[in-house]
C-alpha positions in Angstrom: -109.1 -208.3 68.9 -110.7 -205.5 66.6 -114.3 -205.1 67.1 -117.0 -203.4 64.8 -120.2 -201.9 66.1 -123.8 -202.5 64.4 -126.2 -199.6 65.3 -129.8 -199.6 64.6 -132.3 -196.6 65.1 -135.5 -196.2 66.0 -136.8 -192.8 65.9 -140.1 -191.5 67.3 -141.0 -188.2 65.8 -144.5 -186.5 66.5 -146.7 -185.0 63.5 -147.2 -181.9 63.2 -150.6 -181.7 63.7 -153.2 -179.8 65.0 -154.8 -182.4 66.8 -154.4 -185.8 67.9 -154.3 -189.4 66.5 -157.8 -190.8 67.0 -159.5 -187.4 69.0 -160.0 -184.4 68.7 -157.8 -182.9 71.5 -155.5 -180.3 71.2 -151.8 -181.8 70.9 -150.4 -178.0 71.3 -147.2 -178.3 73.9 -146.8 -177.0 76.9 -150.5 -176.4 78.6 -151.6 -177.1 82.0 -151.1 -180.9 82.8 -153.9 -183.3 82.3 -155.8 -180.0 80.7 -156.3 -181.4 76.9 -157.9 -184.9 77.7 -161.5 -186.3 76.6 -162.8 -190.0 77.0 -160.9 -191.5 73.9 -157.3 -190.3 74.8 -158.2 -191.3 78.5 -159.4 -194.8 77.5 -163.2 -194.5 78.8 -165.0 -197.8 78.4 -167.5 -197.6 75.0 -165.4 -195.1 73.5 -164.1 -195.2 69.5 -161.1 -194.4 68.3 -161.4 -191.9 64.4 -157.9 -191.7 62.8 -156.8 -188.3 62.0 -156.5 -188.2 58.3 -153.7 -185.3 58.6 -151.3 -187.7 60.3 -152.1 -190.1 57.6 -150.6 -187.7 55.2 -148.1 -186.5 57.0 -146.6 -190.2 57.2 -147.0 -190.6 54.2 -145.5 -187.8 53.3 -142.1 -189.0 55.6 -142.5 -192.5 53.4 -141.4 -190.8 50.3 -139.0 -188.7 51.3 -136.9 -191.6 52.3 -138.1 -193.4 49.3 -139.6 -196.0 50.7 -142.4 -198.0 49.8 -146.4 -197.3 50.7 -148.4 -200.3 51.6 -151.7 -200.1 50.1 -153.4 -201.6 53.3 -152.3 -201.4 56.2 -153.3 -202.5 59.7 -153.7 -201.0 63.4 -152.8 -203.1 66.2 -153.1 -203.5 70.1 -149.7 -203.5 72.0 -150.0 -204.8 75.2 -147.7 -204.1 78.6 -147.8 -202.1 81.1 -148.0 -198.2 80.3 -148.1 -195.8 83.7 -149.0 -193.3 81.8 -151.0 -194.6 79.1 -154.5 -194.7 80.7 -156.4 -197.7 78.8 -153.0 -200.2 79.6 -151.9 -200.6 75.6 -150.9 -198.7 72.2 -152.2 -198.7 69.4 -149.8 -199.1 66.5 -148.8 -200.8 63.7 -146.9 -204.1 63.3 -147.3 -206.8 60.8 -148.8 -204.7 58.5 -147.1 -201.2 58.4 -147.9 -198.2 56.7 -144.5 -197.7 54.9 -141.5 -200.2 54.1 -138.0 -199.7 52.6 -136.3 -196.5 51.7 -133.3 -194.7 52.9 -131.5 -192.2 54.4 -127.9 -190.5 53.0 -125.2 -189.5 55.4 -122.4 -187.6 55.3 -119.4 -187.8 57.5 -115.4 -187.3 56.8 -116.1 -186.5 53.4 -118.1 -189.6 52.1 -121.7 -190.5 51.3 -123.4 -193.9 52.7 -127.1 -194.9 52.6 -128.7 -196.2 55.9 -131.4 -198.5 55.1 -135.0 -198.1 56.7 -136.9 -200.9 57.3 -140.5 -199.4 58.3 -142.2 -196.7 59.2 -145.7 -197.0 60.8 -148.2 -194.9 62.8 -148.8 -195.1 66.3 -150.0 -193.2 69.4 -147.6 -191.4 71.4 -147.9 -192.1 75.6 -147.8 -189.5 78.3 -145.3 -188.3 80.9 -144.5 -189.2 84.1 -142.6 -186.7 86.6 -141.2 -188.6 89.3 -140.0 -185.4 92.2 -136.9 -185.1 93.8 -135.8 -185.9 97.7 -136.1 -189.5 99.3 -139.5 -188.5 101.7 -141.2 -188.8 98.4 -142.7 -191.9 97.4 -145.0 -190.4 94.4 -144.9 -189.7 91.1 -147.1 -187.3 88.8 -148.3 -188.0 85.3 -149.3 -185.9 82.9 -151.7 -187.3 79.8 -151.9 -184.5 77.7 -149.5 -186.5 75.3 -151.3 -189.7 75.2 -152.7 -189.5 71.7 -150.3 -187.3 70.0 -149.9 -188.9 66.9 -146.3 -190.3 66.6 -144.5 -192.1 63.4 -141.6 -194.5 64.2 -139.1 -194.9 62.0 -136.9 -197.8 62.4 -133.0 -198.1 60.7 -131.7 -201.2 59.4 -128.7 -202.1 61.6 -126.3 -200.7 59.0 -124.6 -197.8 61.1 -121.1 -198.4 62.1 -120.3 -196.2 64.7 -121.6 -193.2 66.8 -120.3 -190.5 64.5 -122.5 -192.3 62.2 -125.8 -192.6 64.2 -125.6 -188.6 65.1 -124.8 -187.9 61.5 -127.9 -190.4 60.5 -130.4 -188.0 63.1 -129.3 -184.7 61.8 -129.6 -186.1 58.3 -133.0 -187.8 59.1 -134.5 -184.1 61.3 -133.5 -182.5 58.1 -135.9 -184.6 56.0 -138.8 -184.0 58.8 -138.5 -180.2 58.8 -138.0 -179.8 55.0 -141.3 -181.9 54.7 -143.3 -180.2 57.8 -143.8 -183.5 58.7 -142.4 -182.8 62.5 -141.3 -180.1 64.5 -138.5 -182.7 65.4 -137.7 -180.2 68.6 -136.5 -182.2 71.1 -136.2 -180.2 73.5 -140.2 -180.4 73.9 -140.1 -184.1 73.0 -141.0 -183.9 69.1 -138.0 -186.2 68.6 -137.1 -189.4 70.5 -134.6 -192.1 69.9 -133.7 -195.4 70.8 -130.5 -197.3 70.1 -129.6 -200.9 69.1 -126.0 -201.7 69.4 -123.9 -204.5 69.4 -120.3 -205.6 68.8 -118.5 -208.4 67.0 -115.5 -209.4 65.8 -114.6 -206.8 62.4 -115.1 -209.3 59.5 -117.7 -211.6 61.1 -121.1 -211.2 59.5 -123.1 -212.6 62.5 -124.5 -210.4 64.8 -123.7 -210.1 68.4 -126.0 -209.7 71.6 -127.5 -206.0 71.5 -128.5 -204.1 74.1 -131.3 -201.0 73.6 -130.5 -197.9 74.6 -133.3 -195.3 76.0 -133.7 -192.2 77.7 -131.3 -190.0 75.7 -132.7 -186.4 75.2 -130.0 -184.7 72.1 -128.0 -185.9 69.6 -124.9 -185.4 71.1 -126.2 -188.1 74.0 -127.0 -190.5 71.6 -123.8 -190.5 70.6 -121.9 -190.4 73.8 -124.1 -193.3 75.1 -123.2 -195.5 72.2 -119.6 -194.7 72.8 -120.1 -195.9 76.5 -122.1 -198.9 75.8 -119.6 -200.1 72.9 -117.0 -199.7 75.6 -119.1 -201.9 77.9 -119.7 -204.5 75.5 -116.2 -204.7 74.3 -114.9 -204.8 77.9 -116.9 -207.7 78.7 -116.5 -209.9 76.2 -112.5 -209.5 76.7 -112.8 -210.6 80.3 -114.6 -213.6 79.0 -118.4 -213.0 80.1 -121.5 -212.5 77.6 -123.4 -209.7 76.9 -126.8 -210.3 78.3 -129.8 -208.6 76.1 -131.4 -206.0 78.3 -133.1 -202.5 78.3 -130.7 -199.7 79.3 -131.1 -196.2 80.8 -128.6 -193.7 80.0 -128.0 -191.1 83.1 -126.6 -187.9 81.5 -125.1 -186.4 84.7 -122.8 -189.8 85.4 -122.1 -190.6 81.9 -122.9 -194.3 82.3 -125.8 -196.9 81.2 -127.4 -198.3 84.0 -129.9 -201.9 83.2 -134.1 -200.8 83.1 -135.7 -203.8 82.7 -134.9 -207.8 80.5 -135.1 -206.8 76.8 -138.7 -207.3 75.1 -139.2 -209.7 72.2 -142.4 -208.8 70.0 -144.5 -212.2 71.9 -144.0 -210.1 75.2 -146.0 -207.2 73.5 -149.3 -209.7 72.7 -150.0 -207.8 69.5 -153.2 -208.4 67.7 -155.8 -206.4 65.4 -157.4 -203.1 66.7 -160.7 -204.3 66.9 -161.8 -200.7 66.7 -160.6 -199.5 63.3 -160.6 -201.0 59.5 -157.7 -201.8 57.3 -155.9 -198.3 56.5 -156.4 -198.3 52.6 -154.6 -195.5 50.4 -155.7 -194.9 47.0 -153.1 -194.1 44.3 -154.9 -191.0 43.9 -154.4 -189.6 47.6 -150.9 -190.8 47.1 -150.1 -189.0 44.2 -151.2 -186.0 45.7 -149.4 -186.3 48.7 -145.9 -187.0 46.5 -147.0 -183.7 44.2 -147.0 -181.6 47.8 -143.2 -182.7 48.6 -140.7 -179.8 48.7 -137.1 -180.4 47.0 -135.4 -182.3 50.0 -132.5 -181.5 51.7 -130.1 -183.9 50.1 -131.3 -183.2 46.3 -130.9 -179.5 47.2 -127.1 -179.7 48.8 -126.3 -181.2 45.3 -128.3 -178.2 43.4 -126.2 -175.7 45.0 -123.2 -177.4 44.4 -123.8 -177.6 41.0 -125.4 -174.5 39.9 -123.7 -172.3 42.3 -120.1 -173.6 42.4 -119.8 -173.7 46.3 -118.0 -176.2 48.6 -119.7 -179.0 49.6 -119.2 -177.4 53.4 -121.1 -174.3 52.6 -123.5 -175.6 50.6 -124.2 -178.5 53.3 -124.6 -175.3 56.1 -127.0 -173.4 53.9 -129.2 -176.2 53.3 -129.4 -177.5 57.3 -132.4 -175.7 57.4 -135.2 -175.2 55.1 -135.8 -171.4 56.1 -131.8 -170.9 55.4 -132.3 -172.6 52.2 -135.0 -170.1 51.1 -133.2 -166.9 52.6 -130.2 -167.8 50.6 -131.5 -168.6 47.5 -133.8 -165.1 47.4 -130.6 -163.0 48.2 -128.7 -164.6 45.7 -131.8 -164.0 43.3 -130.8 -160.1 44.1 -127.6 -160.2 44.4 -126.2 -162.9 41.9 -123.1 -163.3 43.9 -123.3 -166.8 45.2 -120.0 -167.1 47.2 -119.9 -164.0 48.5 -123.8 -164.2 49.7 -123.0 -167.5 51.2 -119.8 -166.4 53.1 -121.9 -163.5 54.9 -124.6 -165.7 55.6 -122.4 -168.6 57.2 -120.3 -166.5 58.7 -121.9 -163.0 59.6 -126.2 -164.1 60.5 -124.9 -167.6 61.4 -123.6 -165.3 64.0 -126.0 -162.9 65.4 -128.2 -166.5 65.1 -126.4 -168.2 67.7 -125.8 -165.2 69.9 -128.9 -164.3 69.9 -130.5 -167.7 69.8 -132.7 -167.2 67.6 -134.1 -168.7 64.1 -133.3 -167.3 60.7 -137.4 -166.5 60.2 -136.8 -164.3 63.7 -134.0 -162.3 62.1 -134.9 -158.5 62.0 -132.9 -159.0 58.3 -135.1 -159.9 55.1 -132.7 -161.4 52.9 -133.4 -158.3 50.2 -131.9 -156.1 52.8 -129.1 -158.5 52.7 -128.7 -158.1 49.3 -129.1 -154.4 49.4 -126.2 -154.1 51.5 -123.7 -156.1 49.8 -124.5 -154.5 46.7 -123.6 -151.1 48.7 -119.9 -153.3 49.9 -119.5 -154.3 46.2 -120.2 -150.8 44.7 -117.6 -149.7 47.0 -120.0 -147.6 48.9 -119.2 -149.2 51.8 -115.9 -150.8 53.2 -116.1 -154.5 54.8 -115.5 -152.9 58.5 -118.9 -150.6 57.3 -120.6 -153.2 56.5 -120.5 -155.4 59.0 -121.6 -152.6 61.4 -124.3 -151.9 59.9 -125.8 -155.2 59.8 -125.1 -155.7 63.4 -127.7 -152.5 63.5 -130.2 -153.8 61.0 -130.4 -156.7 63.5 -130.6 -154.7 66.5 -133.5 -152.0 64.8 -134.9 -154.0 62.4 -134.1 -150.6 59.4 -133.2 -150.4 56.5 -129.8 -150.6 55.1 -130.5 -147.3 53.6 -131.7 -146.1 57.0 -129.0 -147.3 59.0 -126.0 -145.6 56.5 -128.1 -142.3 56.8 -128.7 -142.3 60.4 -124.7 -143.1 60.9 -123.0 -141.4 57.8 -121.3 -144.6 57.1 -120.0 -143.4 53.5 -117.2 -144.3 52.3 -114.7 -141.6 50.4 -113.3 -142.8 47.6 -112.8 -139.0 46.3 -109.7 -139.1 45.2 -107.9 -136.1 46.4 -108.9 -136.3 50.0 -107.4 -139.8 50.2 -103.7 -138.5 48.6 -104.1 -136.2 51.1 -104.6 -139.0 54.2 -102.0 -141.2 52.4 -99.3 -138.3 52.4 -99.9 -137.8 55.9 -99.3 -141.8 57.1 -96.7 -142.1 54.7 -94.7 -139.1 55.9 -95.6 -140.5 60.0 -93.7 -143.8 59.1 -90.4 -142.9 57.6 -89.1 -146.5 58.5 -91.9 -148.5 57.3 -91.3 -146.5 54.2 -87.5 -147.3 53.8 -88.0 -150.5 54.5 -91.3 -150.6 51.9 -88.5 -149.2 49.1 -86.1 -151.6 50.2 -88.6 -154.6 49.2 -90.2 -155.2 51.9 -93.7 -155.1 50.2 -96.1 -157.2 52.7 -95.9 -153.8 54.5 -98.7 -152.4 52.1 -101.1 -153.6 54.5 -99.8 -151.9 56.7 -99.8 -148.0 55.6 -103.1 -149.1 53.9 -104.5 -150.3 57.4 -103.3 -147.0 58.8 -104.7 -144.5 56.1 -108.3 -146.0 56.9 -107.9 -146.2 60.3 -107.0 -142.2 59.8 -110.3 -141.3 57.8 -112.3 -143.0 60.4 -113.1 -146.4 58.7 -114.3 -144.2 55.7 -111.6 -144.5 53.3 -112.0 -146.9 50.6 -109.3 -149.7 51.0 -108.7 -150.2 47.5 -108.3 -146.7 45.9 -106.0 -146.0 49.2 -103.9 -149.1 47.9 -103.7 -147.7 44.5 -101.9 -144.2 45.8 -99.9 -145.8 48.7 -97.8 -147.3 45.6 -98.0 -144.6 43.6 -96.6 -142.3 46.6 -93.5 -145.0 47.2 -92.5 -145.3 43.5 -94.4 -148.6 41.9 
């Protein structure tokens, strides 16, 4: 039998604020453990919760990038169960009444476009950590409560994702929107950017859905997807031997590649929701909505399309140079300098793409301003300097941090193009390869490459490729 999967998301990204949801602690990562705590984030008795009007925003500001729909009043609530490290024993979030409904998200895989519903996105209160220490004499574990507070938005999928190629193309699509916005970090490496996975199978062509399982502990992308793969495989497996998938929590364990059951899957009753008692209705004004939407930057998707459209590139490159909104900006204010669009954009993707990943570094860290980028293909296109020159001299200008016009001074990287001291480099090779020659005359033409390979290599790298093609064929009688 062919089976389908259906794939929901639930994302939990934190705001990118300077402090946290209803105190004023720090929500900066990585200080001393327990060190950015006060009686509200530790749940002291008497204390008062005041929402952080910035995270407000900044939710709202996710709700209209996806195009979904702001309530005008919306409600905290208490969810109850047992948190280890959530001090006061429940979250506050939203549920009946969320902040945002609706909207969407597009994705692109093997060439084609889908929309991935959203169903809500609401505000809540992120827990802490808990380290639990290695080695079996060890019957402890540590938490840290500097993240309780942090304010969080979830962002839940409709269960309209049909495999895990799909779900890892829906989170890049989706951290896209979050960065472009400032909205979140979305790092999660530091924990910015959490997921959790819905997934069940059925029969392909059956519309009702099957038993899902959640999926949880899953700290990139690519294990998001791997752990989908294994529980689809799990699923499938069972229901062929004839047993039933039985709705549960599951952990994924990276270093065994396998799901492993957590705890009997929640429904919402188990939770015990009802009203924060400690904070009002959440009421947004058109006015404060409008201004939010007026603050939105051109998002990722609308700006793929612009640079399709207005500067004729492949919907590859123009998809690399808007993955980030930094290499958005850097590309578009070299281009403004250098109105060469395909030519920027092939040094860019190929050439700081580079030095990027071997350096590990972001584009905003490059030693390069994109007008010294410019600058320097100008020089290439002016024939001032040949590729192989100008290629090492941005491998300095990343090193140093100089100018191009620094760099070709300090290394004399000119290129000749005087005319009579190339004849006199091109005699030379010709005359040190009678074959290639004969065989040049005879018709053998691809070998032009070849004598003009060997003329530059001759002059050092100086010699400028094109005039040196120009006299190889005058020298061998075209």
């Amino acid at each position: 039998m062919e089976y389908e999967s259906v794939i929901g998301l639930e994302v939990h990204a934190q705001l990118d604020t300077a402090a946290k949801i209803f105190c004023g602690c720090s929500t900066e990562f990585g200080a001393e453990g327990n060190s950015q705590t006060c009686p509200i984030c530790l749940g002291m008795p008497g204390v008062l919760p005041v929402l952080n009007k910035r995270a407000v925003e900044l939710a709202l500001r996710s709700i209209l990038a996806v195009g979904g729909q702001v309530q005008p009043k919306s409600i905290f609530a208490r969810k109850n169960y047992f948190y280890p490290d959530l001090p006061k024993g429940y979250q506050i979030s939203q549920y009946e009444r969320p902040l945002g409904t609706g909207g969407s998200v597009t994705v692109h895989l093997d060439g084609l476009a889908k929309r991935v519903g959203i169903t809500r996105i609401h505000l809540e209160e992120d827990a802490g950590k808990s380290f639990h220490p290695e080695g079996r004499a060890i019957e402890y574990s540590l938490v840290d409560v500097n993240r309780c507070g942090v304010p969080l938005i979830e962002i839940v999928s409709e269960p309209e994702i049909r495999s895990p190629e799909e779900a890892y193309a829906y989170l890049v699509a989706l951290k896209q929107i979050l960065q472009y916005t400032e909205v979140s970090r979305a790092d999660m490496e530091k924990g910015k950017l959490r997921c959790d996975a819905n997934v069940s199978v059925r029969p392909k062509g059956q519309k009702e859905f099957g038993t899902k399982t959640e999926l949880k502990n899953m700290n990139s992308f690519r294990a998001v997807q791997k752990a989908l793969e294994v529980e689809i495989a799990r699923q499938i497996k069972i229901i062929d031997s004839g047993g039933k998938v039985v709705q549960e929590t599951l952990l994924w364990d990276e270093d065994r590649q396998a799901v492993a059951p957590m705890r009997a899957k929640e429904f919402s009753d188990d939770y015990r929701y009802f009203p924060e008692p400690d904070l009002l209705p959440l009421e947004v004004s058109m006015d404060w909505l409008e201004s939010v939407r007026k603050g939105l930057p051109e998002l990722p998707e609308a700006r793929r399309r612009r640079f399709i459209e207005v500067f004729s590139l492949s919907d590859y490159d123009a998809s690399l140079l808007t993955s980030e909104r930094a290499i958005a900006d850097y590309y578009e204010t070299a281009v403004g300098l250098y109105p060469n669009p395909k030519m920027v954009a092939n040094w860019i993707n190929v050439e700081v793409f580079r030095f990027l990943k071997e350096k590990k570094i972001f584009i905003d860290d490059l030693k390069v301003p994109a007008a010294e980028l410019a600058a320097l293909l100008k020089k290439l296109d002016s024939s001032s300097l040949s590729n192989t020159m100008a290629k090492e001299v941005l491998a300095a200008m990343v090193e140093t941090g100089k100018t191009v016009e620094a760099v070709v001074a300090q290394k004399g990287l000119v290129q000749e193009s005087d005319e009579a001291v190339l004849d006199g480099w091109v005699r030379e090779v010709i005359s040190a390869f009678p074959k290639q020659r004969e065989s040049y005359k005879a018709g053998k033409k691809q070998l032009l490459g070849f004598f003009v390979g060997e003329t530059v290599k001759k002059s050092g790298g100086k010699a400028n490729p094109k005039l040196v093609s120009t006299l190889v064929k005058k020298h061998l009688g075209e």
